[in-house]
C-alpha positions in Angstrom: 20.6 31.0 -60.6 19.8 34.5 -58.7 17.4 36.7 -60.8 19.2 40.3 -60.8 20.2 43.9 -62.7 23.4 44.6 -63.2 23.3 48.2 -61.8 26.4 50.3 -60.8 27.2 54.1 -60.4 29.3 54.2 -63.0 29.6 51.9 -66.3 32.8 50.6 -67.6 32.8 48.5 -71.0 33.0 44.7 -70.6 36.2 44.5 -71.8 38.0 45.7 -68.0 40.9 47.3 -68.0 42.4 48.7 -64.1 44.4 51.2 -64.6 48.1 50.9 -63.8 50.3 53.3 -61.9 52.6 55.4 -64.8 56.2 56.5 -64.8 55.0 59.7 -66.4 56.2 62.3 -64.6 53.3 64.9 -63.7 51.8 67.4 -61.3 50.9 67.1 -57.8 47.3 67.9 -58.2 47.3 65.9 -61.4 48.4 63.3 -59.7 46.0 63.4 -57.2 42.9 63.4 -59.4 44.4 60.8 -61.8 45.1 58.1 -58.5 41.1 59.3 -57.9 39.7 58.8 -61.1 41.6 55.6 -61.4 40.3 54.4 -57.8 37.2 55.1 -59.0 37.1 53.4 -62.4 38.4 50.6 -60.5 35.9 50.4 -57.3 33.5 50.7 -60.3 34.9 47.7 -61.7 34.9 45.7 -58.7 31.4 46.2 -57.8 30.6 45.2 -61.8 32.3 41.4 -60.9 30.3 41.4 -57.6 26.9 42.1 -59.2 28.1 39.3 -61.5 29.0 37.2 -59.1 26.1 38.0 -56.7 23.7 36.7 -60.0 25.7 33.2 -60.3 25.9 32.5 -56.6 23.4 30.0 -55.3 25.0 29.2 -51.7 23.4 31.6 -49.5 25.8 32.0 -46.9 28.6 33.3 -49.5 26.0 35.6 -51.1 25.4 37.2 -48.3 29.2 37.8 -47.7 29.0 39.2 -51.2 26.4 41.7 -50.7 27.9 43.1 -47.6 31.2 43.7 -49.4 29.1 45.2 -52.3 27.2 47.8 -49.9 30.9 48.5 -48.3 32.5 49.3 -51.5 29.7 51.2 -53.2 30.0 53.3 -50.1 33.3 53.9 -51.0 33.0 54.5 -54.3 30.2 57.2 -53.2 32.7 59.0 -51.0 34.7 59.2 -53.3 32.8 60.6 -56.2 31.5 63.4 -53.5 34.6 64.3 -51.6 33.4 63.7 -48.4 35.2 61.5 -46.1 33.2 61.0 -43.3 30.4 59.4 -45.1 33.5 56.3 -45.3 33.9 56.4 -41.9 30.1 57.2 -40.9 29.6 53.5 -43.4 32.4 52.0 -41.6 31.3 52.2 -38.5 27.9 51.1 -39.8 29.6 48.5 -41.3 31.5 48.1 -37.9 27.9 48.1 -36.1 26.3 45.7 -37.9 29.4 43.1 -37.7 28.8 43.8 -34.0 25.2 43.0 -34.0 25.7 40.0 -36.2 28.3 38.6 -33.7 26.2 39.4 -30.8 23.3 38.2 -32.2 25.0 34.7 -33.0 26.4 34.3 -29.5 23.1 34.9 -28.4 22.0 32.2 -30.7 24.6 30.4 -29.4 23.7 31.0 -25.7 20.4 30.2 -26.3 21.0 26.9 -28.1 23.3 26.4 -25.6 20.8 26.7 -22.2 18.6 24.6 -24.6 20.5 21.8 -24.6 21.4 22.2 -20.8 17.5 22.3 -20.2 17.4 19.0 -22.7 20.3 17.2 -20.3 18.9 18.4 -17.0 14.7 17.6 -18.4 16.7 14.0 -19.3 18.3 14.4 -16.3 15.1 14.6 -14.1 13.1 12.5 -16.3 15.3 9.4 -15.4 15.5 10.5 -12.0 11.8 10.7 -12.4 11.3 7.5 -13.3 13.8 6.3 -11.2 11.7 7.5 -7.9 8.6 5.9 -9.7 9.9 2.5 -9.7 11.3 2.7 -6.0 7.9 4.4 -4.9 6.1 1.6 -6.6 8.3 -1.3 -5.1 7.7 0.6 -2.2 4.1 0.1 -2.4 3.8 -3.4 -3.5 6.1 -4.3 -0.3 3.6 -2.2 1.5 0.9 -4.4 0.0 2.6 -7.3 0.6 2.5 -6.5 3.9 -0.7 -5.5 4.3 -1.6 -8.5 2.4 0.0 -11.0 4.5 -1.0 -9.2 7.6 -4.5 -9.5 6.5 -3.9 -12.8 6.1 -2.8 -13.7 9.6 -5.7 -11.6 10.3 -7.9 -13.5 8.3 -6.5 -16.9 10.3 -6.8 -15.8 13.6 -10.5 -14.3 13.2 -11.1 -17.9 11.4 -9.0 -19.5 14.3 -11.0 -17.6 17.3 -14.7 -17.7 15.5 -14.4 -22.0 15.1 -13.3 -21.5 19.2 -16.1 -19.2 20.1 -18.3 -21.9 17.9 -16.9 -24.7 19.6 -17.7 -23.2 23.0 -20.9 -21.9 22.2 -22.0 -25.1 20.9 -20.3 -26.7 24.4 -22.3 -24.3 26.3 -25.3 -24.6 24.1 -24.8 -29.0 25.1 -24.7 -28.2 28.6 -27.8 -25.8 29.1 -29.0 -29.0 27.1 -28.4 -31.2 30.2 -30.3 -31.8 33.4 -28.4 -33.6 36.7 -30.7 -35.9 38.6 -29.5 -36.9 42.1 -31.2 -40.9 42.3 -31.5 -43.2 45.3 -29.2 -46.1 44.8 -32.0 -48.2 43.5 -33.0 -46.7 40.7 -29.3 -45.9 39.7 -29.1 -49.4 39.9 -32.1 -50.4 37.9 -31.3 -48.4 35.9 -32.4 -48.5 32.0 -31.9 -45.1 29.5 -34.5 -46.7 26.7 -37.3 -46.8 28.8 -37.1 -43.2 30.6 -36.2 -41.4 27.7 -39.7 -43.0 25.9 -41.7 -42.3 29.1 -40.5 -39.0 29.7 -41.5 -38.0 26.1 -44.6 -40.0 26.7 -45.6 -37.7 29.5 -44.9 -34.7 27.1 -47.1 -36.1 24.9 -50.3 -37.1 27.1 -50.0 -34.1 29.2 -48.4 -31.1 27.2 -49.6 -32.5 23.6 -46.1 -31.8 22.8 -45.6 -34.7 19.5 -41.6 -34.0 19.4 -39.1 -35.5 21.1 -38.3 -33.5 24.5 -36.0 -35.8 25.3 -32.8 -37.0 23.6 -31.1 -39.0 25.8 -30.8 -40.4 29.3 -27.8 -41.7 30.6 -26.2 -42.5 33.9 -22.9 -41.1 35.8 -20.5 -43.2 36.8 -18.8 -41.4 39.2 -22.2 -41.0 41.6 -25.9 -42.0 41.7 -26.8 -39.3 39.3 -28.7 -39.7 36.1 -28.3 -37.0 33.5 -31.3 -36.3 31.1 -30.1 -34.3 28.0 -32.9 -32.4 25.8 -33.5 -32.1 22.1 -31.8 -28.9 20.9 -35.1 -27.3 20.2 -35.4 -27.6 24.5 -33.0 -26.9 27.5 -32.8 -27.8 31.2 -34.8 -24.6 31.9 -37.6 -26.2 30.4 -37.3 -29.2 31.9 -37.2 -27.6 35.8 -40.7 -25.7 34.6 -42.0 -29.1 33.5 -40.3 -30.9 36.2 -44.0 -31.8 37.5 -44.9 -33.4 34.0 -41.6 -35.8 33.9 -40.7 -36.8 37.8 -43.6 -39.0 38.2 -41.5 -41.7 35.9 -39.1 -41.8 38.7 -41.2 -43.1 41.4 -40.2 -40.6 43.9 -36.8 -41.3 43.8 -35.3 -38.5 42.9 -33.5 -36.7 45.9 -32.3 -33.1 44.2 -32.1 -31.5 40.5 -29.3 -29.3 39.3 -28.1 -28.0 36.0 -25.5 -28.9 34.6 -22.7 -27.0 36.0 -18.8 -26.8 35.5 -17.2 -28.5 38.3 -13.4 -29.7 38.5 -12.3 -32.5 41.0 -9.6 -31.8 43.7 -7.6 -33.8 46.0 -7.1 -33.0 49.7 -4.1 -34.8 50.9 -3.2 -35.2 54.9 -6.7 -35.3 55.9 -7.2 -36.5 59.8 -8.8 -39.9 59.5 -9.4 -39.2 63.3 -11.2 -36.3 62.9 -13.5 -36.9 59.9 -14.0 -40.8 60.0 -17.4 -40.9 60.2 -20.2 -40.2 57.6 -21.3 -37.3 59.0 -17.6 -35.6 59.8 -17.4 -35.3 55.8 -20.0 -32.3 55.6 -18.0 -31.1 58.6 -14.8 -31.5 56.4 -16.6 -29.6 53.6 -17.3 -26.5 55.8 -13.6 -26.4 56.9 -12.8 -26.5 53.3 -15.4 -23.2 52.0 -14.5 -21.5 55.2 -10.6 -21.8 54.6 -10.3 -21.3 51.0 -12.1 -18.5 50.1 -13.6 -18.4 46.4 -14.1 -22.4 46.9 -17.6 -23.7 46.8 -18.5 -27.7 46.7 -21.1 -29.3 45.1 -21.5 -31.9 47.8 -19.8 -33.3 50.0 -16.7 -35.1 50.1 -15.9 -38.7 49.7 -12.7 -41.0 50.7 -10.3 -42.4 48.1 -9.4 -45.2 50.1 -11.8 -47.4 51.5 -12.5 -48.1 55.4 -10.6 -50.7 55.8 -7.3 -49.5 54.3 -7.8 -46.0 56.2 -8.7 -48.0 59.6 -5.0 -50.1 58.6 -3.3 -46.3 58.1 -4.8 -45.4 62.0 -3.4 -48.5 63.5 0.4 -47.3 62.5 -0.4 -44.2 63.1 
């Protein structure tokens, strides 16, 4: 319960009585200050059951509503105890005033809770939206490194692919600069016998260069042509073996009749070939000069041979 004085501007006993309009018949100006003493006893009273009720009331929003109608009234009652009627008026539009301001201050409360909660929807609203271009910027990204790692993948491969090709050929090239061509007389390809060079070539390493090692690995014979290829430990190469040719050549017995390297070379066939004009030995290095003259960016090792043999091409001449 509220705490508070009882305190009017006039005091009336407890036992209220409001006066009553009488049938007595009297005086204008009588009449006028009976109907204000009356008003007055009664405004009196009135504010006497609002100070009572302002003291019991516990719900603030009704005691406010109380109060304001007390302060209107006991404006009233002022005016008229002291005759003057603006000071009503002046209160009412003070009263008036303050009504406005209250209603203008709640429908700015209003507004504001109002743009608050439009600020909450449009924050919500931007949030999701936020969230929203998260997730598609982040699929966005893992397809970009999903890309980027299947890309390097295939990357990956083909540098894998193109390195074990570039091995393959460097350790094809590395075999060849390995290997020495020896152009034999027909009787040593004949006699010929790859244990017993390979051992006295290294043999002659040994005795003369005090090389203990292997030099040689293998020695092995063509079978296209009376050629004999020696092939060197991968610690040597041919190079070595054409500055040491002196050392190792003896073993052939002078029957070596050139030395190459081991070279590249692809086989072609020359079709329509005048047996006429290149049937002897000799016509074939003629043959090969036609062919290096005529076809420029050709170059033969040696000189050509016939597929058929000379009886089958002497046969071809007869029908021809």
């Amino acid at each position: 319960m509220t705490d508070c004085t009882l305190n009017t501007s006039i005091k009336v006993s407890s036992d209220i009585d409001l006066y009553k309009t009488s049938s007595m018949q009297i005086s204008k100006e009588s009449k006028t200050q009976l109907d204000k003493q009356r008003s007055t006893i009664n405004l009196a009273a009135i504010l006497s059951l609002l100070d009572v009720q302002i003291c019991l009331e516990n719900d603030s929003e009704i005691l406010a509503v109380l109060t304001d109608q007390k302060t209107n009234i006991n404006e009233i009652l002022i005016q008229k105890q002291s005759d003057k009627k603006g000071s009503f008026k002046t209160a009412e539009k003070e009263a008036i005033s303050q009504l406005q301001n209250q209603v203008s201050s709640l429908e700015k409360s209003v507004d504001k809770k109002f743009e608050t909660i439009l600020e909450s929807i449009k924050s919500s609203q931007s949030t999701t939206n936020s969230w929203a271009q998260i997730a598609a910027q982040n699929n966005q990204k893992e397809q970009e490194q999903q890309k980027a790692l299947a890309e390097k993948k295939i990357s990956q491969k083909q540098a894998e692919k193109l390195a074990k090709k570039q091995a393959q050929i460097q350790n094809q090239n590395d075999y060849e600069a390995r290997r020495l061509i020896l152009h034999v007389k027909t009787e040593t390809w004949k006699n010929f016998n790859s244990y017993n060079l390979r051992n006295q070539i290294n043999d002659a390493f040994l005795q003369k260069e005090n090389i203990a090692n292997s030099v040689i690995a293998s020695v092995t014979r063509s079978r296209t042509d009376f050629s004999i290829v020696l092939t060197t430990m991968s610690e040597y190469n041919a190079d070595f073996l054409l500055e040491k040719q002196q050392i190792w050549e003896e073993v052939f017995s002078q029957n070596i009749k050139s030395v190459e390297k081991n070279t590249k070379w692809h086989k072609i066939v020359v079709h329509e070939v005048s047996i006429l004009s290149f049937s002897a030995s000799d016509d074939l290095s003629i043959l090969r000069d036609e062919i290096e003259t005529f076809n420029s960016g050709f170059k033969l090792l040696r000189d050509s041979n016939w597929l058929s043999s000379e009886e089958n091409r002497q046969e071809k001449n007869m029908h021809l």
